[in-house]
C-alpha positions in Angstrom: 272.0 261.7 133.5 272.3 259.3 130.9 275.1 259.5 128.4 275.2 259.5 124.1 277.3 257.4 122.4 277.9 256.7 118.7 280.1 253.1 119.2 279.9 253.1 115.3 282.0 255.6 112.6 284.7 256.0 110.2 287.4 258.9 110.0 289.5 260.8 107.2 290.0 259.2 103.8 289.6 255.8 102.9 292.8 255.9 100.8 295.3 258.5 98.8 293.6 257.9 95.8 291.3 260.1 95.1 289.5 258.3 92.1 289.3 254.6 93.4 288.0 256.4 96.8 285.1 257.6 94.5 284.6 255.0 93.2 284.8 253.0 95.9 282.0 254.9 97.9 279.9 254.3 94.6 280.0 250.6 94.7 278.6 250.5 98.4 276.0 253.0 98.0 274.6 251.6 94.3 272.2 249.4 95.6 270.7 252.3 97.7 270.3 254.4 94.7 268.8 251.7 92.9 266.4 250.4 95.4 265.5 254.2 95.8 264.6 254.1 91.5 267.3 257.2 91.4 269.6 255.5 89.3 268.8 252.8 86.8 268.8 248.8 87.9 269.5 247.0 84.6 272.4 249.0 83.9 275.4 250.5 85.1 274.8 254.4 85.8 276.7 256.9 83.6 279.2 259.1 85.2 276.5 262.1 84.9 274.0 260.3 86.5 276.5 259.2 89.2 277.4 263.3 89.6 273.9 264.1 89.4 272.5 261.7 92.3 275.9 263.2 94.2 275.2 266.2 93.6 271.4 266.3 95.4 272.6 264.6 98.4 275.5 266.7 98.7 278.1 264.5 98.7 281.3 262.5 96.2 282.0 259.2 96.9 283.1 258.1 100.4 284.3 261.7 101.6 286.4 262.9 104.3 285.3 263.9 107.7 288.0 265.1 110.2 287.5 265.3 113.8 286.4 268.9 114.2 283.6 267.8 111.6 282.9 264.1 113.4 282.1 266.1 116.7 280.1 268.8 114.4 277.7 266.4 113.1 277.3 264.6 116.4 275.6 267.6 118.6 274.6 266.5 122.4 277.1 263.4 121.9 278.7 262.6 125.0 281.4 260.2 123.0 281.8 259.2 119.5 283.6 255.9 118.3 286.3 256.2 115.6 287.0 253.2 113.8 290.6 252.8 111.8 290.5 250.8 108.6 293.4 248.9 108.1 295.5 248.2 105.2 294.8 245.7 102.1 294.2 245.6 98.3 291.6 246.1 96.5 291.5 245.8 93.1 295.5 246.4 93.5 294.9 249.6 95.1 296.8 250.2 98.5 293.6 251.3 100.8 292.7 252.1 104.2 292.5 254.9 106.7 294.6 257.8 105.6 294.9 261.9 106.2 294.8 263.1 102.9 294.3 266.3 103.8 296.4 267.1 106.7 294.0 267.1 109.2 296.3 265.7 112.0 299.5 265.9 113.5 301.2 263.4 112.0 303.7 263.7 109.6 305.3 262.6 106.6 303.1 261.1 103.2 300.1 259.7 103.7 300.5 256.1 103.6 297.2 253.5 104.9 300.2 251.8 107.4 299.7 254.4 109.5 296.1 254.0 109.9 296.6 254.0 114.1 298.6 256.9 114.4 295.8 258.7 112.2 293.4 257.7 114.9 295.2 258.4 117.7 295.7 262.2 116.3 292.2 262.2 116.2 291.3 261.3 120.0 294.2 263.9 120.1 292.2 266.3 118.2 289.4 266.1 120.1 290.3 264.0 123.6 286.9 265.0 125.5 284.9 263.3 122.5 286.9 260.6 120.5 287.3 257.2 121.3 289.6 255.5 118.9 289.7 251.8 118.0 292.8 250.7 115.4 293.0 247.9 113.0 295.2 245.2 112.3 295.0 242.9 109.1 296.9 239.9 109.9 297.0 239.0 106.2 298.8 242.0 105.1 302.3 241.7 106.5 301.9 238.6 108.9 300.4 238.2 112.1 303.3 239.1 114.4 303.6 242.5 112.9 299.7 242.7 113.3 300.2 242.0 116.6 303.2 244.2 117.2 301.0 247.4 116.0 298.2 246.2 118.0 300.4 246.9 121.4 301.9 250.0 119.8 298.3 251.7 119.0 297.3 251.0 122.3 300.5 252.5 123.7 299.5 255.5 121.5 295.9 256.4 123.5 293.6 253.9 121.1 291.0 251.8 123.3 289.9 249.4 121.1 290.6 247.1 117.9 288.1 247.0 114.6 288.4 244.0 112.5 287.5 243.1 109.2 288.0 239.7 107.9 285.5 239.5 105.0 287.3 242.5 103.3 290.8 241.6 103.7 289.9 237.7 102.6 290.7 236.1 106.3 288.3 233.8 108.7 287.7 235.2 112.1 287.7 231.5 113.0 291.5 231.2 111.6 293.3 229.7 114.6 296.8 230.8 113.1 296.0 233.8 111.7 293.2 235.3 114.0 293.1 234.1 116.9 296.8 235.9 118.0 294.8 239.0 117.4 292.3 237.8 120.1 295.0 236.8 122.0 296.4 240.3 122.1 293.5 242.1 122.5 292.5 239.8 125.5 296.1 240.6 127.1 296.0 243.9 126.3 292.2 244.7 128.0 290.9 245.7 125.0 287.7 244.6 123.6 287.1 243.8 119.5 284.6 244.8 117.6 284.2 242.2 114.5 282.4 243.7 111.0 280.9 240.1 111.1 277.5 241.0 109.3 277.0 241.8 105.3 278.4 243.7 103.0 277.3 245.2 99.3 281.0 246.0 98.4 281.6 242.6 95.1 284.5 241.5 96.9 284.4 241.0 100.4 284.0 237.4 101.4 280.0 236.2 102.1 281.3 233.1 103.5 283.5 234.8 106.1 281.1 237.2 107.3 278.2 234.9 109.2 278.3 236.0 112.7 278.5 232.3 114.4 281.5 232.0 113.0 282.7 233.7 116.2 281.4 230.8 118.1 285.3 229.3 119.1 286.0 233.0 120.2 283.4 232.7 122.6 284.7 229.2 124.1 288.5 230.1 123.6 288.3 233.6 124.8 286.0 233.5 127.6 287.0 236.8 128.7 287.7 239.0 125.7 285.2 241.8 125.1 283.3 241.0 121.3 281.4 243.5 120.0 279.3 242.0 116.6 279.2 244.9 114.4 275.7 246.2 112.6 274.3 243.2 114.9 275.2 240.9 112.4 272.8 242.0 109.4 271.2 240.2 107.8 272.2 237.2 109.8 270.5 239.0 112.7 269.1 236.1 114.9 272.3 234.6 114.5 274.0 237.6 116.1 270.9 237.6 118.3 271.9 233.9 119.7 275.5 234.6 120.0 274.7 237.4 122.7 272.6 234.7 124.0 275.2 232.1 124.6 278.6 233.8 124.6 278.2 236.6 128.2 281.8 238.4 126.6 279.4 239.2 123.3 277.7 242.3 122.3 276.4 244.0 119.7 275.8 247.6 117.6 273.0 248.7 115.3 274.6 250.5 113.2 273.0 250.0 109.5 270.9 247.6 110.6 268.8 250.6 112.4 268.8 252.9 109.8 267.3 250.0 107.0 264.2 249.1 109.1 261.1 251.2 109.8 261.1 252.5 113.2 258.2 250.0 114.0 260.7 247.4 113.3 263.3 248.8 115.1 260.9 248.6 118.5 260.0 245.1 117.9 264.0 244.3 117.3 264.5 245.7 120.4 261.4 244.2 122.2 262.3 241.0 121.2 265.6 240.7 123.1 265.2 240.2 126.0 262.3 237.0 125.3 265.0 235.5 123.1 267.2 235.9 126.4 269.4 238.7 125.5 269.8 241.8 127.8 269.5 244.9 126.0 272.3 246.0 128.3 274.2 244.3 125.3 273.3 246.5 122.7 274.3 249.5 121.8 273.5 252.2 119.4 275.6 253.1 116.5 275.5 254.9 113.2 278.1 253.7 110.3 278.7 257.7 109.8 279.7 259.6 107.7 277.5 257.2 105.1 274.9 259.6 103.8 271.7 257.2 105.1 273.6 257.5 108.4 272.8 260.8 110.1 273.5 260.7 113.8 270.7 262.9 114.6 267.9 261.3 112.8 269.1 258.0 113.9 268.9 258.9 117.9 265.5 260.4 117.3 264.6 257.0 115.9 265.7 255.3 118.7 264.3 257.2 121.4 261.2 257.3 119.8 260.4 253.8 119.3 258.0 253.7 122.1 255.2 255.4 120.0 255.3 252.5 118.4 254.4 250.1 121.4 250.4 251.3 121.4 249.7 250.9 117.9 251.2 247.1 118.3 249.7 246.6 121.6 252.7 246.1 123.2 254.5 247.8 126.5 256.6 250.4 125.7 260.3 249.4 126.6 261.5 251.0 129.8 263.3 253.8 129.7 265.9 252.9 131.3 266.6 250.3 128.7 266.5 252.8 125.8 269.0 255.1 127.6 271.7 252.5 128.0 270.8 251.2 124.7 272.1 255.2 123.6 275.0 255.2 125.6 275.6 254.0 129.0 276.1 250.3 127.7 278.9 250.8 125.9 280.1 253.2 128.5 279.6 250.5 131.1 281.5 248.0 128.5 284.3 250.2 128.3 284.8 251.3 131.9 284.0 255.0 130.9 283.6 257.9 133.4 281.3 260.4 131.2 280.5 263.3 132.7 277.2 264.5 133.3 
């Protein structure tokens, strides 16, 4: 039987402050509420009509979703990805992923360091569904620390690593600063996953995020596992011709899926394989908890994108396809024995 996966989602807080992790959320999601014509576009909104908007879609700022809730809003998932966010400044704020609430087992004060012991206590939490992945940012305190917690967050049950160089202000391509990480991961069996795709948060770094800037990963690191996060949007063909050239290279929808119509959706996925890229190297994923980024609805889009194929006068994509595309890709990519 063919398994569910969600290879894309976040965890717990984004930081111990409570305001800038409002107001954070709000800077990433003002462009949907503009383009939407729920908040106004030649102005910055008003508190109110920030609470207002909130208020509706049931939500305040970025939230905080603990493992029981993760696995709640993920019904008929075999597996769901947990992605750590590792520490940097923003705006001189300390953030990354924290237990605010005490959700976990660990210890002590909150602190964004400890991103990877938060997600190891959440595969701990809830070991038959949570897969964790850490983060390092090798521009925080130096790569060989970066490098150290890498091998300890493994040690500690995490399976993969989640970078993020256009946030925290480093190329991927950096050969002292980067490519250690690789390094590690490689010799550690782990595979990375890369946010190398857009962003609408004002500070991350445009000019770091364009996905073929992963191309001297591909010839270095012939056999590291790369995983192109949100399949590189809106540099999509790009991402699209690194799975073509690089075989260690793969790819997730997440938010790119869930901003096209489902008609575009099929013909993203139709398209592959003519452009010589097996869909055995994609794999679905949601960005949740984002509020655009419902688990549910998303699968239903997927699996659904077949009634598409008539109207367009196309073949519908086999099954088969669709199925890994849910789950058993990234099960295969990780070596995972789900049970039926």
């Amino acid at each position: 039987m063919p398994v569910q996966i969600d290879a894309h989602t976040h965890i717990l807080s984004m930081g111990t402050d409570a305001a800038f992790t409002k107001t954070y959320g709000r800077e990433g999601s003002l462009c949907i509420y503009r383009s939407a014509g729920r908040l106004p576009s030649h102005r910055c909104p008003t508190d109110h009509e920030w609470d207002e908007v909130e208020a509706e879609d049931g939500h305040d700022g970025f939230g905080v979703i603990g493992p029981d809730e993760t696995v709640a809003a993920h019904p008929g998932f075999d597996k769901i990805v947990a992605l750590a966010v590792s520490p940097q400044y923003l705006d001189g704020v300390l953030m990354g992923t924290v237990d605010v609430d005490g959700v976990t087992d660990v210890t002590g004060d909150p602190h964004p360091e400890r991103c990877n012991e938060y997600l190891a206590a959440c595969v701990r939490a809830q070991p038959e569904k949570i897969i964790g992945f850490a983060s390092v940012n090798p521009a925080y305190r130096g790569v060989r620390v970066a490098v150290e917690e890498l091998g300890r967050a493994v040690e500690a049950g995490l399976s993969g690593v989640k970078l993020y160089p256009m946030y925290q202000h480093w190329s991927p391509a950096d050969r002292e600063l980067a490519f250690p990480i690789y390094a590690a991961a490689r010799d550690l069996g782990i595979p990375v996953m890369i946010h190398q795709a857009g962003s609408t948060r004002i500070d991350a770094k445009l000019e770091y995020a364009r996905p073929a800037m992963l191309d001297d990963i591909g010839r270095e690191f012939r056999d590291l596992r790369v995983i192109i996060a949100h399949c590189g949007t809106p540099w999509v063909d790009e991402a699209m011709f690194m799975l073509t050239k690089h075989p260690n290279f793969y790819t997730e929808i997440s938010y790119h899926m869930a901003t096209v119509t489902r008609r575009d959706l099929f013909l993203y996925l139709y398209r592959a394989e003519p452009s010589f890229v097996p869909l055995e190297k994609i794999m679905f994923g949601t960005d949740f908890p984002g509020f655009l980024y419902d688990p549910v609805a998303l699968r239903e889009k997927l699996l659904t994108v077949n009634e598409e194929a008539g109207p367009l006068g196309l073949p519908p994509i086999p099954q088969s396809k669709l199925d890994g595309v849910m789950g058993d890709n990234f099960a295969a990519l990780l070596g995972l024995e789900v049970p039926a």
